[in-house]
C-alpha positions as CSV (number, residue, x, y, z in Angstrom):
1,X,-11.5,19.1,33.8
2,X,-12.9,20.7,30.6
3,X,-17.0,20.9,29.6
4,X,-16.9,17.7,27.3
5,X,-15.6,16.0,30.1
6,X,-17.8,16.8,32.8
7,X,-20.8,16.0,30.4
8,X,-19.2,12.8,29.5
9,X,-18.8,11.9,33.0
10,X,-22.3,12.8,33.9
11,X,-23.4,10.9,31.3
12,X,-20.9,7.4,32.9
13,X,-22.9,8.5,36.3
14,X,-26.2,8.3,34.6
15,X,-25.2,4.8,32.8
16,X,-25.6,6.4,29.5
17,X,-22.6,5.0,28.0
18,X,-23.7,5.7,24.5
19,X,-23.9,9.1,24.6
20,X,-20.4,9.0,26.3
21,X,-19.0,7.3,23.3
22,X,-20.8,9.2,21.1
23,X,-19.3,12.6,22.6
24,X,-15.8,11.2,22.5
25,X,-16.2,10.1,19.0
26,X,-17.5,13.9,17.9
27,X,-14.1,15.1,19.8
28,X,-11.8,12.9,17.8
29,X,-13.4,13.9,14.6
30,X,-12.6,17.6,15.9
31,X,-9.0,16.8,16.2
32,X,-9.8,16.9,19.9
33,X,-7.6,14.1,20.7
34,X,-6.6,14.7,24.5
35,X,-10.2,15.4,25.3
36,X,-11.1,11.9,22.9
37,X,-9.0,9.8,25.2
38,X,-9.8,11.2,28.2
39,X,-13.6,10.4,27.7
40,X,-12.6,6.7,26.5
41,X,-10.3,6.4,30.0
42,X,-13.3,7.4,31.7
43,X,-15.2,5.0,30.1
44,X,-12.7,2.0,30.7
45,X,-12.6,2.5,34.4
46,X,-16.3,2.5,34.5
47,X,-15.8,-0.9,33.0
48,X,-17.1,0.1,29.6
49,X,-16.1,-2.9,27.3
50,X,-16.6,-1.2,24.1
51,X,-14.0,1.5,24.9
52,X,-11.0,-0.2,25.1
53,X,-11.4,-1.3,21.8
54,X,-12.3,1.8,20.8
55,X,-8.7,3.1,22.2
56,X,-6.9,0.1,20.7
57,X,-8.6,1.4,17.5
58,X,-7.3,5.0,17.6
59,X,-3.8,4.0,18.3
60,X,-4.0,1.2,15.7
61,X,-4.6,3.2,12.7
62,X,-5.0,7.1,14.0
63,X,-1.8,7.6,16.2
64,X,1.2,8.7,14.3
65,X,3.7,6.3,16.1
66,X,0.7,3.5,16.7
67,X,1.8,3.7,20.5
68,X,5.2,3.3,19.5
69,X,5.0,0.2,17.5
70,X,2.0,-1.3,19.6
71,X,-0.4,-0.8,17.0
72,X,-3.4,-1.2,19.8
73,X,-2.4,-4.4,20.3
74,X,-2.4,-4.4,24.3
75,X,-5.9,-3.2,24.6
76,X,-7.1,-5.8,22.0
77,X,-5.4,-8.3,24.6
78,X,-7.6,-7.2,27.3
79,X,-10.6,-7.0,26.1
80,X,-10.4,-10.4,24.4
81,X,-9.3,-11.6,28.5
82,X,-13.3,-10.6,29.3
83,X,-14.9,-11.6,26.0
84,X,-12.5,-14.1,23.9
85,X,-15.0,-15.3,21.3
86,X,-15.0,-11.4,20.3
87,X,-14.6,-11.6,16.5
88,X,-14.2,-7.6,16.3
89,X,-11.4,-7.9,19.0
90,X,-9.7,-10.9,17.2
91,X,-9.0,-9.5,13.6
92,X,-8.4,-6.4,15.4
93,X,-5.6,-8.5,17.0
94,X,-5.0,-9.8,13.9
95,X,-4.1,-6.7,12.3
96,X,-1.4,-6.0,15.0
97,X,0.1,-8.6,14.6
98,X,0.0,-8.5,10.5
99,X,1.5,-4.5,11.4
100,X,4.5,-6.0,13.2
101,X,5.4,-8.4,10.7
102,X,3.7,-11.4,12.8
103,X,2.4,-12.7,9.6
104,X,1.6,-16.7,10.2
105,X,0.1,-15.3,13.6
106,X,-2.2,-12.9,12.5
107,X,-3.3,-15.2,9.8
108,X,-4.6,-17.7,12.7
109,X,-6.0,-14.9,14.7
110,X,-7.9,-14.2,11.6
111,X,-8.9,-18.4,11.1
112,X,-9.7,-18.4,15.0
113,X,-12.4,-15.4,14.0
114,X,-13.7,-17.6,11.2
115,X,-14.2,-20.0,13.4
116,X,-16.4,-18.4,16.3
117,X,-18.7,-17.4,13.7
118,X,-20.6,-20.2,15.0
119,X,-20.5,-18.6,18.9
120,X,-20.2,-15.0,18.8
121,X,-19.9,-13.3,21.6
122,X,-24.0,-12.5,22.5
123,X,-22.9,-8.2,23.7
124,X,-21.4,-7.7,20.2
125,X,-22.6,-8.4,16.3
126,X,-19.7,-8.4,14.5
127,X,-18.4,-5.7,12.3
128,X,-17.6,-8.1,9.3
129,X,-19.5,-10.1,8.0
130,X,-18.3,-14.1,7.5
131,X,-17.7,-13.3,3.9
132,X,-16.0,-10.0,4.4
133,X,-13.5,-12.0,6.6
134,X,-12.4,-14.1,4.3
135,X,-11.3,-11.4,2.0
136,X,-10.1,-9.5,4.5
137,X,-7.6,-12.7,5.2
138,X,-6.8,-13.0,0.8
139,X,-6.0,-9.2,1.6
140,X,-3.6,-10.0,4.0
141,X,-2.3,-13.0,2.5
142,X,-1.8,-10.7,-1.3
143,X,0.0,-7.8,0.7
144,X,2.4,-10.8,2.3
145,X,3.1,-11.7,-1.4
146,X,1.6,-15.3,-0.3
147,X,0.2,-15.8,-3.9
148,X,-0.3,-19.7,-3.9
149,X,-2.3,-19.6,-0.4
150,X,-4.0,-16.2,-1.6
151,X,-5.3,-18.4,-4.5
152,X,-6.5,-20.8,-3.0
153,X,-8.2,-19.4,-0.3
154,X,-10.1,-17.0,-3.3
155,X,-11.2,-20.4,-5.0
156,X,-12.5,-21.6,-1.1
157,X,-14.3,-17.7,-1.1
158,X,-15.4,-18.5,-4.9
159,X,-16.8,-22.3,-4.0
160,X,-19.1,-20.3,-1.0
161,X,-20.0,-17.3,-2.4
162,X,-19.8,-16.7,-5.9
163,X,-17.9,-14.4,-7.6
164,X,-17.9,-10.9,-7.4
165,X,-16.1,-7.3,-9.2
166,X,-13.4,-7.6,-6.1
167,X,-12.8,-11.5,-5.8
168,X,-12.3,-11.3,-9.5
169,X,-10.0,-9.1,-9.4
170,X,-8.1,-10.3,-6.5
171,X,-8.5,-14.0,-8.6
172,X,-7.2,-12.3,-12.1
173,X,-3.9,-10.5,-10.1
174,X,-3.0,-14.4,-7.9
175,X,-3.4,-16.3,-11.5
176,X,-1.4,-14.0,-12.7
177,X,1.2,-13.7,-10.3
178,X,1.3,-17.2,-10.5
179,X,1.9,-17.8,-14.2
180,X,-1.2,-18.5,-15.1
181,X,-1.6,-15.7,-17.8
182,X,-4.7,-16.3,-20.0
183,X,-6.8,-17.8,-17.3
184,X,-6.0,-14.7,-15.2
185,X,-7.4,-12.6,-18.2
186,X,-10.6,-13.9,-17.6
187,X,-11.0,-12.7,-14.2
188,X,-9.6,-9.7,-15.0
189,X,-11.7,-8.9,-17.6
190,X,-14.6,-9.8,-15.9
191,X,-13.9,-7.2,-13.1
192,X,-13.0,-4.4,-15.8
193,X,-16.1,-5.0,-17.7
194,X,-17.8,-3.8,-13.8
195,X,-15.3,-1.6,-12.7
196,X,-12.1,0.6,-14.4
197,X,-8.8,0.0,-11.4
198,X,-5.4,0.8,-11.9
199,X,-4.5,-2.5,-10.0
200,X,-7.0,-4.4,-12.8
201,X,-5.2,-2.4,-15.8
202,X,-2.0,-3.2,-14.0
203,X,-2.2,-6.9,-13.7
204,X,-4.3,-7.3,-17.3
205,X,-0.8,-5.2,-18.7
206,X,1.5,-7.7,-17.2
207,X,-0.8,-10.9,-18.4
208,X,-0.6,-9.7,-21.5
209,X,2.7,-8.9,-21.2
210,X,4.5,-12.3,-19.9
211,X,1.9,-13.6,-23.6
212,X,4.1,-11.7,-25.4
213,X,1.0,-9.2,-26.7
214,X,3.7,-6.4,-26.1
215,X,0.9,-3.9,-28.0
216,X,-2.4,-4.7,-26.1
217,X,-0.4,-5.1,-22.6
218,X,1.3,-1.2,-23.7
219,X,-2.5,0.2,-24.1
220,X,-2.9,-1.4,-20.7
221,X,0.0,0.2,-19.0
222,X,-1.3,3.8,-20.9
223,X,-4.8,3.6,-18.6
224,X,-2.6,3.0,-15.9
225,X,-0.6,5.9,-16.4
226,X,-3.6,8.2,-16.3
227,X,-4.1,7.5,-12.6
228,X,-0.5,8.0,-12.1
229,X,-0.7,11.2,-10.3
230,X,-3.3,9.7,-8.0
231,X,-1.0,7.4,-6.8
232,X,0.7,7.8,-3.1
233,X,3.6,5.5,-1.6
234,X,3.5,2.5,-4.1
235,X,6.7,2.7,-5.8
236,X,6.5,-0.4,-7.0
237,X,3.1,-0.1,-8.8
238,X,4.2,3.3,-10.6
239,X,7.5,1.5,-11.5
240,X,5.7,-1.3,-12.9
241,X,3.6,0.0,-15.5
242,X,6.1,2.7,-16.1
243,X,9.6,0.5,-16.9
244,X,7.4,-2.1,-18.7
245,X,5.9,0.4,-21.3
246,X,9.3,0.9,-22.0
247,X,9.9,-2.8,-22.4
248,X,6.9,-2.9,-24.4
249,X,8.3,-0.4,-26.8
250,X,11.5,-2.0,-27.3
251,X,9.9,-5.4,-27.9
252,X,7.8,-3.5,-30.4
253,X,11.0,-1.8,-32.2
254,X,9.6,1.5,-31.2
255,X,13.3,3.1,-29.5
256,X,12.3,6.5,-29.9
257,X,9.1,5.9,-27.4
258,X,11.4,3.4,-25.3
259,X,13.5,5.7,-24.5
260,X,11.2,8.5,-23.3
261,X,9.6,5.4,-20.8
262,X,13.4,4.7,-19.9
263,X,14.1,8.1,-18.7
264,X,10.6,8.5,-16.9
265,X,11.5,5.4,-15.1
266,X,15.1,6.0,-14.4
267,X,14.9,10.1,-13.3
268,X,11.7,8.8,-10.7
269,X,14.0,6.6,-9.1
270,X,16.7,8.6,-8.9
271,X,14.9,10.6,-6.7
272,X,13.8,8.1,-4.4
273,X,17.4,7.4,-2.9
274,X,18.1,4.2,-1.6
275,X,15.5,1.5,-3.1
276,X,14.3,-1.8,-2.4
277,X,16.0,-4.9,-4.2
278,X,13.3,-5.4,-6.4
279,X,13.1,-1.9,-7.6
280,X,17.1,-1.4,-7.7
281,X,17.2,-4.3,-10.5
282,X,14.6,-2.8,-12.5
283,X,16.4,0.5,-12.0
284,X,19.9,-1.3,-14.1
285,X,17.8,-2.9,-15.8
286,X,16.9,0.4,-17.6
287,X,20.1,2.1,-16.7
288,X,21.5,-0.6,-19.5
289,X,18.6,-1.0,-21.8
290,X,19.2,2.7,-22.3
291,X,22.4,2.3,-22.8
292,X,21.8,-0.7,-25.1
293,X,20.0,1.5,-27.7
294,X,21.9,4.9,-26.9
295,X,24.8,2.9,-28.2
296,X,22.7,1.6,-31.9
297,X,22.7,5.5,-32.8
298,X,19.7,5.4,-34.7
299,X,18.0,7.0,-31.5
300,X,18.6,11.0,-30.2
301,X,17.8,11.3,-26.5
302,X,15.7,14.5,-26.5
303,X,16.2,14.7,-22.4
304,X,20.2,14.6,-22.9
305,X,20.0,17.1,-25.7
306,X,18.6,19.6,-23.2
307,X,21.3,19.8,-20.8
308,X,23.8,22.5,-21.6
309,X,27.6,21.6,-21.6
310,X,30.9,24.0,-21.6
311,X,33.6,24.1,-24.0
312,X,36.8,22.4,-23.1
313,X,38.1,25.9,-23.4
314,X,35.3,27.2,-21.6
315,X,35.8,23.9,-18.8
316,X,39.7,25.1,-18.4
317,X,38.9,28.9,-17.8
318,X,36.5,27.9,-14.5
319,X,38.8,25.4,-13.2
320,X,42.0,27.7,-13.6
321,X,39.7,30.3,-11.6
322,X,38.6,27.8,-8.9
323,X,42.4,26.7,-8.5
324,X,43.7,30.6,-7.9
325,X,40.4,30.6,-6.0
326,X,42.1,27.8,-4.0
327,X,45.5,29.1,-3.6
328,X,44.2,32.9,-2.4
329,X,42.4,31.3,0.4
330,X,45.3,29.0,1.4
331,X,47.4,31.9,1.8
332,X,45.1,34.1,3.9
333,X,44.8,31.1,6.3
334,X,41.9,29.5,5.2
């Protein structure tokens, strides 16, 4: 048994849990991970309440394989078996189940924390407050693509609360998911006008967009593009603001700047592989837009201009070599 551990266990002689914690906590931040859950075992048999959440907590969003697929989950379940008002415990819970595609159920985990707002658990304040929780549950509900519920449960956080830099924002992207373009410019200006996001530029680009305002929604989708490079694992954000300037362009008669969006959009997804659905018809989409104005002629591709070709004479001379090539390996026994 190592020094940290020994202290830590003096300290779960001494009832001085705290400290415990704390020590553990100061470990994991060190990258000490074995010596991290080792303190929070000791912890748990001592009957330490706080640290199995705590453990549920590391391999929910620390642990590469999240306890291979558990995401925390079974340690949630026990704790909520000796306090199940916990409100911490349930949206941890909630989360899971949201992680394991358990979408409807971690949505009532998440209404059943609402809920016991009223009669908390007396050991524990929670972590969030009532408002928090709310959003937190229109977070879960946008990342589900649940727009229509989204919405309304931002007009329910709207009628309680007020307003505020993120509820706009979260309001101006559901209006406009759901069609409802110049009301969703409202919000999103109002959020904007507090704060510059990509996600804000984003949706205000495709409001003004589905308007038909192809030349403000394009300066949009520019202020989006100079966050690009901050951007990690959202595909279909970067294709968004990327294919539509292109669209923009062409709906603006501008091929020449069309195409260069085209061939951004087009070359990044060729070297993602295998995509999503989604992404795959945006990908044709400006495969044959390309093509569309390619064929016109009015337009030179600068990109296909660079690549260097062979004569046909040139072309014959390498494959005549590679046949011989063939044939003097076939007859050595190759």
């Amino acid at each position: 048994m190592n020094t940290d551990i020994n202290k830590a266990q003096k300290y779960i002689d001494d009832e001085n849990y705290k400290d415990a914690i704390i020590l553990a906590r100061k470990k994991h931040s060190k990258d000490d991970v074995e010596t991290y859950l080792s303190i929070l075992d000791l912890l748990i048999e001592a009957d330490y309440i706080i640290a199995i959440e705590e453990k549920g907590m590391y391999y929910q969003y620390y642990d590469k394989t999240h306890d291979n697929g558990d995401y925390g989950e079974k340690y949630f379940d026990e704790y909520l078996k000796k306090q199940p008002k916990s409100i911490n415990a349930l949206c941890d819970k909630a989360m899971s189940r949201f992680n394991k595609g358990q979408i409807d159920e971690s949505l009532k985990y998440m209404d059943t924390a609402y809920k016991n707002y009223k009669n908390y658990s007396k050991i524990e304040k929670p972590r969030i407050s009532k408002k928090e929780l709310l959003i937190a549950k229109i977070e879960l509900l946008m990342q589900a693509k649940r727009y229509d519920d989204a919405l309304k449960y931002l007009n329910n956080y709207e009628n309680q609360f007020g307003g505020n830099q993120k509820s706009d924002l979260y309001k101006g992207q559901m209006l406009q998911k759901n069609g409802k373009n110049k009301e969703a410019l409202v919000y999103l200006n109002k959020s904007l006008l507090e704060e510059d996001t990509l996600v804000g530029f984003n949706a205000k680009g495709d409001a003004l967009f589905d308007l038909g305002r192809y030349e403000d929604a394009l300066k949009e989708y520019k202020n989006c593009l100079n966050y690009e490079s901050k951007i990690e694992g959202d595909l279909e954000l970067i294709t968004n603001f990327n294919y539509k300037s292109a669209f923009c362009c062409v709906n603006l008669g501008d091929d020449g700047e069309a195409i260069k969006y085209l061939n951004k959009t087009i070359n990044m997804l060729n070297e993602h592989g295998r995509l999503p659905r989604n992404i795959e018809a945006i990908y044709q989409k400006c495969s044959f837009e390309k093509e569309r104005i390619m064929k016109k002629g009015n337009v030179t591709d600068e990109e296909f201009r660079k690549s260097k070709f062979f004569s046909t004479k040139t072309s014959l001379i390498i494959l005549f070599i590679i046949f011989i090539f063939f044939i003097i390996l076939k007859l050595n026994g190759y």
